[in-house]
N, CA, C and O of each residue as an XYZ file, in Angstrom:
876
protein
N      22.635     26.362     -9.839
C      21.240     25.984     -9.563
C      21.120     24.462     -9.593
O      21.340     23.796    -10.604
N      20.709     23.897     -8.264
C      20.598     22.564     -8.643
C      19.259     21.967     -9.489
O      18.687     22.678    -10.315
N      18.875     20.761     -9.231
C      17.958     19.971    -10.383
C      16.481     20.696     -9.235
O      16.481     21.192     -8.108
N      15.525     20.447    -10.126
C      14.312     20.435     -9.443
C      14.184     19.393     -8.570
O      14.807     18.345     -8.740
N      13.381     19.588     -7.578
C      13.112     18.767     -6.399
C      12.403     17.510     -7.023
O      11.970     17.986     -8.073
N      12.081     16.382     -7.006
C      11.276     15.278     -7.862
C       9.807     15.022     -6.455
O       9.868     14.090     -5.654
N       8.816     15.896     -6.462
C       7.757     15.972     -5.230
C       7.309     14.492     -5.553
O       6.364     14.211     -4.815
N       7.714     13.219     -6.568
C       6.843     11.993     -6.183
C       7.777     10.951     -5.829
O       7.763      9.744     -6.072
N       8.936     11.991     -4.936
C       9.769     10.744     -4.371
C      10.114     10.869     -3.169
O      10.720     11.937     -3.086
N      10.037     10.114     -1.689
C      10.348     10.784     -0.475
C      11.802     10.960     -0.617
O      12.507     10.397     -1.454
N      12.349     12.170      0.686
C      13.533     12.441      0.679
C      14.936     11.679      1.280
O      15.116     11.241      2.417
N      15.493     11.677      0.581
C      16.714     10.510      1.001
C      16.664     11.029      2.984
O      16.394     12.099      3.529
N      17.051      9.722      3.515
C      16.786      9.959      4.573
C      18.320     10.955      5.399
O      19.460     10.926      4.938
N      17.938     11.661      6.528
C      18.790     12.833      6.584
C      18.404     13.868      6.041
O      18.715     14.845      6.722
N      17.546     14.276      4.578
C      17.598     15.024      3.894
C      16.526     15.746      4.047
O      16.477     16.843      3.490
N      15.133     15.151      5.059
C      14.156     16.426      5.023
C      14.388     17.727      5.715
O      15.456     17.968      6.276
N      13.153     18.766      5.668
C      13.338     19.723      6.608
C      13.673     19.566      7.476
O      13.765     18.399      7.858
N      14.074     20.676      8.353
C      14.716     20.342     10.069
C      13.312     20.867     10.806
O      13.399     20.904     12.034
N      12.502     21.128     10.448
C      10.958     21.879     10.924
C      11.471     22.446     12.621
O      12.392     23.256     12.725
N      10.867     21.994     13.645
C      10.747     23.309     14.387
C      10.274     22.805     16.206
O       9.104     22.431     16.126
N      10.612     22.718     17.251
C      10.598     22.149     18.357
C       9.184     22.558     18.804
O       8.949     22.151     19.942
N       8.137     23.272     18.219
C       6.941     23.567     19.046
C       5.667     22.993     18.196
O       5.997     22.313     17.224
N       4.590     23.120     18.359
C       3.566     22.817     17.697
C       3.333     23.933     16.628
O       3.836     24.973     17.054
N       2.836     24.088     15.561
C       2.217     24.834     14.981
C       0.831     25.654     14.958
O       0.274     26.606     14.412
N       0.651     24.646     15.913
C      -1.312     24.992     16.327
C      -1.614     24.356     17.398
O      -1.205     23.287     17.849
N      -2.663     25.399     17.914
C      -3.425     24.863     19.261
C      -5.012     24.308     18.526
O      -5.942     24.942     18.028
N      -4.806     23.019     18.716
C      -6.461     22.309     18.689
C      -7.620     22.667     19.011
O      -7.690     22.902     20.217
N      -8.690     22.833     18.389
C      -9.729     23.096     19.562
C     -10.942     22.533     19.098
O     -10.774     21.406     18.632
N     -12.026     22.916     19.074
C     -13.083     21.815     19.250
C     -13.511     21.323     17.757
O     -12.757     21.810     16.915
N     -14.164     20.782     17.402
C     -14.517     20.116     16.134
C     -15.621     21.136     15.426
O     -16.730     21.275     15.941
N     -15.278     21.785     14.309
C     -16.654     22.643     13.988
C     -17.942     22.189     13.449
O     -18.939     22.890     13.276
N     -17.757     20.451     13.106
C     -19.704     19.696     13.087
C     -19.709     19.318     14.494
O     -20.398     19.905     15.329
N     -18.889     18.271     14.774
C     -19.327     17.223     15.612
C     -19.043     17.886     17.553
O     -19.395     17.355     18.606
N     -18.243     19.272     17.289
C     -18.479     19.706     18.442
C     -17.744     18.903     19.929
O     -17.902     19.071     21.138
N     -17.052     18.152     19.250
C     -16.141     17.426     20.626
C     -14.415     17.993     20.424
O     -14.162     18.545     19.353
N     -13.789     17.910     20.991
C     -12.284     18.099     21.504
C     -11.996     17.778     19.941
O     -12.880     17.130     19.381
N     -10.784     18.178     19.111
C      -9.745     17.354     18.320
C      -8.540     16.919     18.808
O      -8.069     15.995     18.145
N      -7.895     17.268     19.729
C      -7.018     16.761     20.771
C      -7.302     15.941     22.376
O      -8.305     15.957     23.089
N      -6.302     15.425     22.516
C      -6.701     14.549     23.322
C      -6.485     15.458     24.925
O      -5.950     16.564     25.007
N      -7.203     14.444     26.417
C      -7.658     13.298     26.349
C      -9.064     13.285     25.941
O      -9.952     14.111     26.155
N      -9.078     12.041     25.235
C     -10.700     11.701     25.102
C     -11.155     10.311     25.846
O     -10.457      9.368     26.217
N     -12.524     10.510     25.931
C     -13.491      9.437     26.932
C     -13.003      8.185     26.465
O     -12.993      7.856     25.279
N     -12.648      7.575     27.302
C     -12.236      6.123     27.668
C     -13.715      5.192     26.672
O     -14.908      5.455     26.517
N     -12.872      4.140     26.231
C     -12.939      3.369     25.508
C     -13.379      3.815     24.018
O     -14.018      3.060     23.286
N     -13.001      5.027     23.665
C     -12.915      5.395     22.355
C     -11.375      4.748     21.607
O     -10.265      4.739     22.139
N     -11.679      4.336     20.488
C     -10.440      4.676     19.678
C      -9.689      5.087     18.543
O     -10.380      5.643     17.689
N      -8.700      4.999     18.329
C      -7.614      6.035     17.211
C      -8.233      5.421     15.810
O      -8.926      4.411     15.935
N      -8.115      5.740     15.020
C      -7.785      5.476     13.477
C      -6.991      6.519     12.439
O      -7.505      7.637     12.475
N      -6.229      6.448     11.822
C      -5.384      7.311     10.940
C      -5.200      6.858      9.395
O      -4.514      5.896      9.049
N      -6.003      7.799      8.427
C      -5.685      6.940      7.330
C      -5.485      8.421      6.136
O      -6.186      9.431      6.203
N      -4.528      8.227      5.258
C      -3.787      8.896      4.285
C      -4.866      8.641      2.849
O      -5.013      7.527      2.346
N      -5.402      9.617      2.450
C      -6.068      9.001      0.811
C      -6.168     10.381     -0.126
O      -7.148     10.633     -0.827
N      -5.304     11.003     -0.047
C      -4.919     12.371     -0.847
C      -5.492     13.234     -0.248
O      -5.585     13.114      0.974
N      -6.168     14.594     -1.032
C      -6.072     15.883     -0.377
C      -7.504     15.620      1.184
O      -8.687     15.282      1.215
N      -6.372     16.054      2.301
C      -7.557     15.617      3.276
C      -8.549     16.618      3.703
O      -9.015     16.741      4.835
N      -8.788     17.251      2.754
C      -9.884     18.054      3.390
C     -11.812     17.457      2.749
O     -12.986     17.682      3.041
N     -10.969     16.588      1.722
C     -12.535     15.565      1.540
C     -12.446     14.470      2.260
O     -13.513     13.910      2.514
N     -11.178     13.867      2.783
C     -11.202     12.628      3.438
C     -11.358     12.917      5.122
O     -11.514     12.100      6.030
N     -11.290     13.900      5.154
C     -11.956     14.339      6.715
C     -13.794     14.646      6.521
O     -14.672     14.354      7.334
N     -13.888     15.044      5.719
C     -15.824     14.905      5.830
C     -16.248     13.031      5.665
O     -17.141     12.284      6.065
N     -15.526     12.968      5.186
C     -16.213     11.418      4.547
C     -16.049     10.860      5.836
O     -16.844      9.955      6.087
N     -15.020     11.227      6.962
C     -15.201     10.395      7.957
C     -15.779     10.920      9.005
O     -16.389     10.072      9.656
N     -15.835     12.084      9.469
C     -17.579     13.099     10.277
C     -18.273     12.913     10.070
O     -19.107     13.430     10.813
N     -19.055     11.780      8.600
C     -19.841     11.725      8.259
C     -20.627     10.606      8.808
O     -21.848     10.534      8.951
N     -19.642      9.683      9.112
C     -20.454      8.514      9.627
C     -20.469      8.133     10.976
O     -19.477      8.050     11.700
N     -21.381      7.954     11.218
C     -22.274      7.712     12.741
C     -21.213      6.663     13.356
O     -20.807      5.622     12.839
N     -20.831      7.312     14.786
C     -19.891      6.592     15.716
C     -18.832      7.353     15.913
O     -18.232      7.640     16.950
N     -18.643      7.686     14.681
C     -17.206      8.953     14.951
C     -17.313      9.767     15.629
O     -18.280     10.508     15.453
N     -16.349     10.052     16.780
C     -16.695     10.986     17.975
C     -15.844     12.765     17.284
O     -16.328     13.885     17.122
N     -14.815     12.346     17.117
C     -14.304     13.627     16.493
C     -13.164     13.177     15.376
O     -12.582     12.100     15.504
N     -12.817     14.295     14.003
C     -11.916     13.863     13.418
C     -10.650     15.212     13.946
O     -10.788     16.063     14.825
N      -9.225     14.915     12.837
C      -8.511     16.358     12.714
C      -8.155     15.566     11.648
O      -8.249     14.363     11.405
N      -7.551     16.912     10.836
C      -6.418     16.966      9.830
C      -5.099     16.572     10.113
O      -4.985     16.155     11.266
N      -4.102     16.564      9.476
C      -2.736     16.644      9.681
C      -1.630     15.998      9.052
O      -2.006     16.100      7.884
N      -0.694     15.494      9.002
C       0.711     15.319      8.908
C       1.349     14.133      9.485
O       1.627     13.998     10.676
N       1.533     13.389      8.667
C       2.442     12.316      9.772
C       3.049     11.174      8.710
O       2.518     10.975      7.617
N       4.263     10.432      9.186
C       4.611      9.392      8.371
C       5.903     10.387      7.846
O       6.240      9.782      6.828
N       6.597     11.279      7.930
C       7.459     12.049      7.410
C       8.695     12.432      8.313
O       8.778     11.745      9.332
N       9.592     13.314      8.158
C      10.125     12.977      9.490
C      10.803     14.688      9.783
O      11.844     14.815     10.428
N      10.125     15.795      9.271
C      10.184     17.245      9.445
C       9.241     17.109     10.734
O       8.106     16.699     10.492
N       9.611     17.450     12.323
C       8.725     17.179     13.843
C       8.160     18.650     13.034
O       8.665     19.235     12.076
N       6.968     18.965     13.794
C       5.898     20.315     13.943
C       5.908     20.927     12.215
O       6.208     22.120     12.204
N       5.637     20.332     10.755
C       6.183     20.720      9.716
C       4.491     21.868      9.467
O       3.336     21.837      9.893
N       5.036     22.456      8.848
C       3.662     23.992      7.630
C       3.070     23.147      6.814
O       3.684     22.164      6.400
N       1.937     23.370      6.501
C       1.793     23.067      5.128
C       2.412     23.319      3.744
O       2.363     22.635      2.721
N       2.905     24.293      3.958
C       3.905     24.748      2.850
C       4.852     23.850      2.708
O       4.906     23.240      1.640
N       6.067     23.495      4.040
C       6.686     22.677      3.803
C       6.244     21.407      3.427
O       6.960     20.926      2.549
N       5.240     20.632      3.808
C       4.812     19.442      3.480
C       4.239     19.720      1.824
O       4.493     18.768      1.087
N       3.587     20.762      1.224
C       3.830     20.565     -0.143
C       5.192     20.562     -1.251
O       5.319     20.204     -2.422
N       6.022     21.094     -0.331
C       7.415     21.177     -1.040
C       8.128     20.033     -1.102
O       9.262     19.941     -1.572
N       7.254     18.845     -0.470
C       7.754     17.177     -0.656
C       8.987     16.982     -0.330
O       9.651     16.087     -0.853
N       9.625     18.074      0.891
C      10.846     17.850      1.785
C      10.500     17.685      2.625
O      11.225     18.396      3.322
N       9.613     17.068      3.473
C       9.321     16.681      4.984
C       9.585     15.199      4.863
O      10.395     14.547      5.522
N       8.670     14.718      3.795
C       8.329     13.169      3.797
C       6.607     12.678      4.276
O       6.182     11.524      4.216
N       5.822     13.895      4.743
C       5.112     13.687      5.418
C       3.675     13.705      4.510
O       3.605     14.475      3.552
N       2.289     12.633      4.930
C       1.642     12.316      4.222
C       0.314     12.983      4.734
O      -0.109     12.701      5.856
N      -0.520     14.104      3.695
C      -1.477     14.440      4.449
C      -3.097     13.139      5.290
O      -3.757     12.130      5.043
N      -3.017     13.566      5.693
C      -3.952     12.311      6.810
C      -4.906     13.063      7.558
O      -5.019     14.249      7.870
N      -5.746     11.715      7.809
C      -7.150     12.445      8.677
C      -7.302     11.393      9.915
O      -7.596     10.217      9.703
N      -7.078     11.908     11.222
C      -7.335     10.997     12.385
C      -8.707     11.163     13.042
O      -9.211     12.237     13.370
N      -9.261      9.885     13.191
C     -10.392     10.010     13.778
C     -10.290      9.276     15.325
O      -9.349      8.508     15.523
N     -11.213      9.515     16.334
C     -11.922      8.936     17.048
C     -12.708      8.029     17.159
O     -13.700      8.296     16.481
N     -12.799      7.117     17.639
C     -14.554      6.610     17.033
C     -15.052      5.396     18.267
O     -14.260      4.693     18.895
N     -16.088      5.384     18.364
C     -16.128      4.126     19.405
C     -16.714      3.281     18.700
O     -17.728      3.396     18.013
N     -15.797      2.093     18.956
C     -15.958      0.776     18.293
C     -17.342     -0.303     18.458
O     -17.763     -1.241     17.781
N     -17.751      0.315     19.623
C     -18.863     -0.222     19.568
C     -20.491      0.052     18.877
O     -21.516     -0.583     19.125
N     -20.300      1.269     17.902
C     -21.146      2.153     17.396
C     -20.607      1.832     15.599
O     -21.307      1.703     14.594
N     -19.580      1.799     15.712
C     -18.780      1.863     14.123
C     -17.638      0.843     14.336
O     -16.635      1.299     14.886
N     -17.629     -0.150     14.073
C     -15.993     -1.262     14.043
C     -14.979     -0.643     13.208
O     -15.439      0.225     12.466
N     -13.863     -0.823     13.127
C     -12.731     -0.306     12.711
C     -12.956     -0.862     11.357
O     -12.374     -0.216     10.485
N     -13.752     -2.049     10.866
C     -13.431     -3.064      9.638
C     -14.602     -1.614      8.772
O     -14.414     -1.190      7.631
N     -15.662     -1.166      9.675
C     -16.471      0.077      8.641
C     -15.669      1.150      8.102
O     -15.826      1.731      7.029
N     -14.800      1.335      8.974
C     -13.955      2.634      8.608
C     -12.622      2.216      7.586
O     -12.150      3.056      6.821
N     -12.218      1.168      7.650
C     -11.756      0.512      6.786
C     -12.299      0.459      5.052
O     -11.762      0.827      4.007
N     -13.275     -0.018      5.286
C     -14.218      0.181      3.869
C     -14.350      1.524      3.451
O     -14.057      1.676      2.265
N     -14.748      2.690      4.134
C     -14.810      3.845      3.566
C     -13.628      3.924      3.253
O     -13.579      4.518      2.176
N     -12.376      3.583      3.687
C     -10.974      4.413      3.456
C     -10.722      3.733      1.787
O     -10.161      4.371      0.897
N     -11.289      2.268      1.615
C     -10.724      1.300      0.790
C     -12.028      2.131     -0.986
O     -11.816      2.410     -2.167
N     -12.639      2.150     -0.503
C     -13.816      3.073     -1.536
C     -13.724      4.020     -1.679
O     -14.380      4.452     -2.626
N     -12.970      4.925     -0.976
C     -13.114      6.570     -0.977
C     -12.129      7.119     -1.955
O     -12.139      8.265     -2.404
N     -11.479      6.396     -2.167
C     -10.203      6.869     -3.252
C      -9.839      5.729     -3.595
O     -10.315      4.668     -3.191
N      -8.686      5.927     -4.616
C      -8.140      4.812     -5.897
C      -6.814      4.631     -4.874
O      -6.158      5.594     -4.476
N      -6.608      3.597     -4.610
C      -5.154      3.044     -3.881
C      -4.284      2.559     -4.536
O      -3.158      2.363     -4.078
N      -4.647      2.260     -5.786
C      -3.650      1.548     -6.926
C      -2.371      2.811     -7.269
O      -1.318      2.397     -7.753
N      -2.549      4.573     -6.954
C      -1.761      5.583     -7.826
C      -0.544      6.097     -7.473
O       0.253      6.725     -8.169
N      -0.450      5.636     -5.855
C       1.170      5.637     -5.923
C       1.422      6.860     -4.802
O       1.009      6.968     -3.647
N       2.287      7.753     -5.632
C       2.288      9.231     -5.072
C       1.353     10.056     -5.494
O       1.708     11.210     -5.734
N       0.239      9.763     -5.649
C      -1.021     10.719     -6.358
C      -2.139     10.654     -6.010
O      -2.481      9.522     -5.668
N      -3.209     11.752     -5.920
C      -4.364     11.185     -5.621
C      -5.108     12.048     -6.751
O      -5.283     13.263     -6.657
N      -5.663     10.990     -8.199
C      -6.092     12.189     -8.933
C      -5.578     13.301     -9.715
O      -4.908     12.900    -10.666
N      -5.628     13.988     -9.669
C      -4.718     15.948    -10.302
C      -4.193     16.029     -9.192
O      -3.650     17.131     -9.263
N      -3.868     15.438     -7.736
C      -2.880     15.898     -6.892
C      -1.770     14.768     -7.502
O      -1.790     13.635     -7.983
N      -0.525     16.111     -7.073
C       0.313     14.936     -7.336
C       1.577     15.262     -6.141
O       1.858     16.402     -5.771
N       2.295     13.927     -5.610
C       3.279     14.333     -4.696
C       3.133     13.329     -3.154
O       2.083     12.921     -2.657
N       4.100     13.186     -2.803
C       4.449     12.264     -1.993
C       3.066     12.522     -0.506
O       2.592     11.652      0.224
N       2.798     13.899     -0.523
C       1.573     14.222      0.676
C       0.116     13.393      0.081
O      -0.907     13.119      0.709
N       0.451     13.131     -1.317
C      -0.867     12.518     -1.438
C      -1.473     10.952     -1.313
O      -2.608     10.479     -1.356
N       0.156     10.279     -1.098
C      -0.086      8.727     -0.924
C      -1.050      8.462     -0.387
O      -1.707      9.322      0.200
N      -1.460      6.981     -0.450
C      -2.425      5.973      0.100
C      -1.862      5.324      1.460
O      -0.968      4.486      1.340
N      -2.395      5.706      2.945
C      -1.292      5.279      3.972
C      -2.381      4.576      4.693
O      -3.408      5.175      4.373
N      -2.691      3.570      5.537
C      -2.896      3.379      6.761
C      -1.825      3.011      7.911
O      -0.893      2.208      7.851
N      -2.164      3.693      8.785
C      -0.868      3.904      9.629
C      -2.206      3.153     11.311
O      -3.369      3.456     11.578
N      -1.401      2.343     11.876
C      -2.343      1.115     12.719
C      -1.925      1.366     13.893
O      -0.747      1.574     14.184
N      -3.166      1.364     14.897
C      -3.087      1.656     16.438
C      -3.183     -0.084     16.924
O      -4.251     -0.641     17.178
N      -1.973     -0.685     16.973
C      -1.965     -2.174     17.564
C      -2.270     -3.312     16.645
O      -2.977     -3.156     15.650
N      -1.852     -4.208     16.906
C      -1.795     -5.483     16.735
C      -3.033     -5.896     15.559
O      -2.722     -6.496     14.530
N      -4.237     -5.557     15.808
C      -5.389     -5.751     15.531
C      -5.723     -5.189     14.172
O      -6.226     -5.528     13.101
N      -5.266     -4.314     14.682
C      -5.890     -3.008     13.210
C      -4.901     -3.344     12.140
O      -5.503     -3.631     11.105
N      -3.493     -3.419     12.001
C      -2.422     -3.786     11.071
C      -3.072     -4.982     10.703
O      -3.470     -4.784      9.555
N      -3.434     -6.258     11.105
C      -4.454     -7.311     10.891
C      -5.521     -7.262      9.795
O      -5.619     -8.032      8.839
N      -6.209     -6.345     10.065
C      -7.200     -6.082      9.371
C      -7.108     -5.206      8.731
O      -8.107     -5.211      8.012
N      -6.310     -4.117      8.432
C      -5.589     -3.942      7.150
C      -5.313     -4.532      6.190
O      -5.928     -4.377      5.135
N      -4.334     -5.336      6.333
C      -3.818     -6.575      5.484
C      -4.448     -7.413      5.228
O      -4.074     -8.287      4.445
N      -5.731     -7.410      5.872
C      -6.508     -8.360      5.150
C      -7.508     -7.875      4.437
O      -7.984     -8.733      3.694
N      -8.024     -6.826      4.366
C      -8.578     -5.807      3.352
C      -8.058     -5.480      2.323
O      -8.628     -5.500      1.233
N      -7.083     -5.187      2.489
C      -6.060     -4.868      0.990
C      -5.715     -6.050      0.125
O      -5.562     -6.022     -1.096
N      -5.613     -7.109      0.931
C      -5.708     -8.539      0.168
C      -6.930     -8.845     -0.387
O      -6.864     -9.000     -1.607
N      -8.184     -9.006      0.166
C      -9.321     -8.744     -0.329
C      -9.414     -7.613     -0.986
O     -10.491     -7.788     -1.556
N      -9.082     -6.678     -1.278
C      -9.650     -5.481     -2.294
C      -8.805     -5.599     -3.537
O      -9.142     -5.357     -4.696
N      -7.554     -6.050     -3.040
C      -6.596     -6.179     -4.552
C      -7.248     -7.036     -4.872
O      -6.792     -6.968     -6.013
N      -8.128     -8.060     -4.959
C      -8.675     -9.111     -5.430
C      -9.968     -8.745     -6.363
O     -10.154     -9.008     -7.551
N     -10.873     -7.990     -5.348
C     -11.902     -7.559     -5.984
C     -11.507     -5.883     -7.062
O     -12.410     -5.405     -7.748
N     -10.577     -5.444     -7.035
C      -9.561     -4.402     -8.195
C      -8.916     -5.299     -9.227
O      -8.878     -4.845    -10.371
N      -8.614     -6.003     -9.101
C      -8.165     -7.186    -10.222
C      -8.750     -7.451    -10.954
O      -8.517     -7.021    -12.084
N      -9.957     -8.403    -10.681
C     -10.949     -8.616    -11.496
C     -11.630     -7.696    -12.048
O     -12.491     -8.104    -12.828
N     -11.508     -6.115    -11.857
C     -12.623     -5.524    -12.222
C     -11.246     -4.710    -13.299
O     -11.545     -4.002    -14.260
N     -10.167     -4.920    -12.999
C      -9.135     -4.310    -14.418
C      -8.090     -3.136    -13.796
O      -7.364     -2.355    -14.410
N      -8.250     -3.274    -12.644
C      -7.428     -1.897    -11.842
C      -5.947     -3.027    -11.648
O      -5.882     -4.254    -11.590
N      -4.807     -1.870    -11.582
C      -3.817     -2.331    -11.166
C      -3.740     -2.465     -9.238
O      -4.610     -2.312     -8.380
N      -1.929     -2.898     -9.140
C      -1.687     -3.481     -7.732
C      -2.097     -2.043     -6.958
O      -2.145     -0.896     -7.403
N      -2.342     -2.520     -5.757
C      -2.716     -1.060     -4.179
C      -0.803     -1.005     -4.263
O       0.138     -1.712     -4.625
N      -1.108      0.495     -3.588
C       0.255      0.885     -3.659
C       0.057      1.816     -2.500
O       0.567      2.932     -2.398
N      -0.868      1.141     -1.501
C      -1.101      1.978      0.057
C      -0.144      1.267      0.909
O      -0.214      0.038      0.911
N       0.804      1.887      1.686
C       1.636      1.612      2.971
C       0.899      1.482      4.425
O       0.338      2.383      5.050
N       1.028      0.357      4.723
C       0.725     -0.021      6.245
C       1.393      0.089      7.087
O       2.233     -0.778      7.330
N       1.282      0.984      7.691
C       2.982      1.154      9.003
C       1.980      1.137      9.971
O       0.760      1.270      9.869
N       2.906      0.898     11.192
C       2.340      1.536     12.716
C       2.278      2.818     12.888
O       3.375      3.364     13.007
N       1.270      3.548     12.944
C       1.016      4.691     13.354
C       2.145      5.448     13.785
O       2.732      5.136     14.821
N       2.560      6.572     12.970
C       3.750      7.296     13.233
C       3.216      8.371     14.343
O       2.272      8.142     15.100
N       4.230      9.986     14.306
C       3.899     11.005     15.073
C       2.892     11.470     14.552
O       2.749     11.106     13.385
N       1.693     12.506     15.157
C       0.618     12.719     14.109
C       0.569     14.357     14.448
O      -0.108     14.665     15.429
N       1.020     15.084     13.950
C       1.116     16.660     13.594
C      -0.148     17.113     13.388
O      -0.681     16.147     12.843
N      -1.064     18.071     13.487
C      -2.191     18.886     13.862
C      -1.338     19.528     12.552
O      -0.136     19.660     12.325
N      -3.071     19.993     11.499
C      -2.630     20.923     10.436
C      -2.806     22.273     10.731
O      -2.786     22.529     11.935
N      -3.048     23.630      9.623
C      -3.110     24.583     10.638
C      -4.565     24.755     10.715
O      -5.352     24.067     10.065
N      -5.017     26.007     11.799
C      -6.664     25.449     11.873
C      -7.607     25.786     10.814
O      -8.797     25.611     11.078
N      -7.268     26.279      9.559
C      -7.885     26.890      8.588
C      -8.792     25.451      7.643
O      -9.924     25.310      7.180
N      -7.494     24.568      7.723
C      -7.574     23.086      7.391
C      -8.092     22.158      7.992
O      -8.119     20.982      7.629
N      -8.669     22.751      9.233
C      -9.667     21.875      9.869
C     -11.185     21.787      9.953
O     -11.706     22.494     10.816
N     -11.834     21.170      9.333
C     -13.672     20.574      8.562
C     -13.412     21.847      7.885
O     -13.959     22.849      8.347
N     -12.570     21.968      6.736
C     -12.519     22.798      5.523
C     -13.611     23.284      4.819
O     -13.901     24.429      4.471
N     -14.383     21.803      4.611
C     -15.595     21.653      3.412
C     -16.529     21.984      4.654
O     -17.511     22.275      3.971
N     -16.894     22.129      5.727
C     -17.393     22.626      6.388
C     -18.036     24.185      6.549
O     -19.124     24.759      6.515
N     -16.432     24.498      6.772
C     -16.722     26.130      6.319
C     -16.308     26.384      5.138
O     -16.637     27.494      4.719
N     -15.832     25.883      4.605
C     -16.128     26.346      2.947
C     -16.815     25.326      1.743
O     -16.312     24.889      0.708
N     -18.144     25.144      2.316
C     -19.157     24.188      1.156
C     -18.773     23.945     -0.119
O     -19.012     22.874     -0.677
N     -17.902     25.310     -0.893
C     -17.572     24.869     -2.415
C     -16.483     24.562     -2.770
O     -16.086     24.491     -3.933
N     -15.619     24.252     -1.341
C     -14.429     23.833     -1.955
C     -14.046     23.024     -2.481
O     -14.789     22.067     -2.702
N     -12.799     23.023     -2.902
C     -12.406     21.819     -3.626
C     -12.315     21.003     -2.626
O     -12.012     21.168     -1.444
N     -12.800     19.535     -3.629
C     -12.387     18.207     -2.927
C     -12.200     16.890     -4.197
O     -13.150     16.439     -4.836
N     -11.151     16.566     -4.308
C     -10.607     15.490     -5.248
C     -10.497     14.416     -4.311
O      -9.593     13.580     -4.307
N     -11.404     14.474     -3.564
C     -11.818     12.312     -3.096
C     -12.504     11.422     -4.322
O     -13.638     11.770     -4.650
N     -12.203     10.859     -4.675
C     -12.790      9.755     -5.609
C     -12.622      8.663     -5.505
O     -11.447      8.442     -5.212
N     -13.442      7.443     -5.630
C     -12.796      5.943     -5.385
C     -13.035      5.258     -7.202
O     -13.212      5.693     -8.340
N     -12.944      4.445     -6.753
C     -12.442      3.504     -8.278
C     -14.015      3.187     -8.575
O     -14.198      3.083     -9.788
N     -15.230      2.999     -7.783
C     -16.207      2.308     -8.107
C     -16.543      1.073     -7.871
O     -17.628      0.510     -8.014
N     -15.160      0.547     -7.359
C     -15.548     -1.336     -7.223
C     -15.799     -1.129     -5.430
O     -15.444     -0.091     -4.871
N     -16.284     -1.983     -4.873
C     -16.911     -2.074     -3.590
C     -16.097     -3.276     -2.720
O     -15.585     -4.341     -3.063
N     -16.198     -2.755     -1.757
C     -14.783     -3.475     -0.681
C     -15.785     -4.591     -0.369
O     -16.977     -4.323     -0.221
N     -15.316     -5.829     -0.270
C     -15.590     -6.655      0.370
C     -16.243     -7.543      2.037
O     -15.701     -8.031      3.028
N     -16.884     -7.458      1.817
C     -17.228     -7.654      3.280
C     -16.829     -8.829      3.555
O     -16.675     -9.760      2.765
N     -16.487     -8.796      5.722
C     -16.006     -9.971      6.461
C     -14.671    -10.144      6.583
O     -13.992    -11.171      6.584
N     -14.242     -8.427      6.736
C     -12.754     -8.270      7.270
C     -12.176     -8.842      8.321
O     -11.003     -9.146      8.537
N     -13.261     -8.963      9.018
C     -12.866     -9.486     10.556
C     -12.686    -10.816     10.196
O     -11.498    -11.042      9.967
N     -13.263    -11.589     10.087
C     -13.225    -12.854      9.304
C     -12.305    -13.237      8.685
O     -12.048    -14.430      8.844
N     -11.427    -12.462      7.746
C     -10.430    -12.681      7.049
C      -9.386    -12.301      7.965
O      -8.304    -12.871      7.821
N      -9.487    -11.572      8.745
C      -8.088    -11.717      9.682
C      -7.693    -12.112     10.761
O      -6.764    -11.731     11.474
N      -8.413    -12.879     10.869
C      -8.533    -14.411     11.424
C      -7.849    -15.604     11.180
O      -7.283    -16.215     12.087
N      -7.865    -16.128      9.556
C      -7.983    -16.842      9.211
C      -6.344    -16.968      8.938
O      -5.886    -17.964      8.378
């Protein structure tokens, strides 16, 4: 019998699941907001993808706000192609649960959706979000271009600042370029939707993101 699996460490590389050449699920429309969750969508909308533990509260928090055209659930940042949820809790994929939205920028800027992601949960915990624990629960923003990685990094510089002073330790959220983004299965999609009492362990720290992201990534 070998050792137990260690779920708050990704898997040596080579070593995740081999998952599976097809999709797991067919997409279909959004059960609030009533638009597509798969693409194509109406021209001059765009992507956002952000990781902040269990996503079935971090997908309402972002349906919630005005501009967002549609969200989904899912998987990505790991390297098991088409992975279960099962496998992605067994912390052999590598893969981080996440919520992708839509949104048109001219209704909601990317620097708003930024702030909810930076308030909505504690970024300082690593592989954890809360009583979740395990590599699916990291802190990720994963960036559609040039722009958005920008203003990332300059939010997280500004927020470790304003977490500092208030007694929180370093962010321990990963900024990559937007990896593959896997569809969860559809049970997991606007969860708290159809199920009002479910669980949801979103929490943020209490300190308040900074305004004049754009500004700062600029500079």
């Amino acid at each position: 019998m070998g050792w137990p699996f260690d779920k708050t460490r990704l898997p040596a590389a080579g070593g995740a699941l081999p998952g599976r050449d097809e999709p797991i699920v067919e997409p279909g429309r959004h059960a609030v907001l009533g638009n597509p969750m798969a693409p194509p969508f109406p021209e001059k909308l765009d992507l956002a993808l952000f990781g902040l533990g269990c996503f079935w509260g971090a997908e309402r928090l972002f349906w919630q706000i005005p501009g967002v055209w549609t969200t989904a659930v899912g998987y990505a940042a790991g390297e098991t192609p088409n992975p279960t949820y099962e496998e992605v809790c067994s912390g052999r994929t590598g893969h981080n649960e996440v919520v992708r939205m839509v949104f048109d920028p001219q209704a909601v800027p990317f620097e708003t959706l930024l702030s909810a992601f930076w308030e909505g949960h504690d970024p300082t915990q690593g592989m954890r979000q809360g009583n979740d624990l395990g590599t699916q629960y990291r802190s990720g923003i994963y960036t559609y271009g040039e722009r958005q990685r920008r203003l990332a990094e300059a939010g997280r510089d500004a927020y470790q600042r304003a977490l500092s002073e208030a007694g929180h330790g370093a962010i321990t959220t990963e900024i990559l370029p937007a990896p593959q983004f896997y569809f969860a299965e559809a049970y997991h999609q606007q969860y708290l939707a159809k199920n009002p009492g479910g669980y949801c362990g979103l929490g943020g720290t209490g300190v308040g993101c900074p305004t004049g992201l754009g500004e700062l990534s600029s500079s």
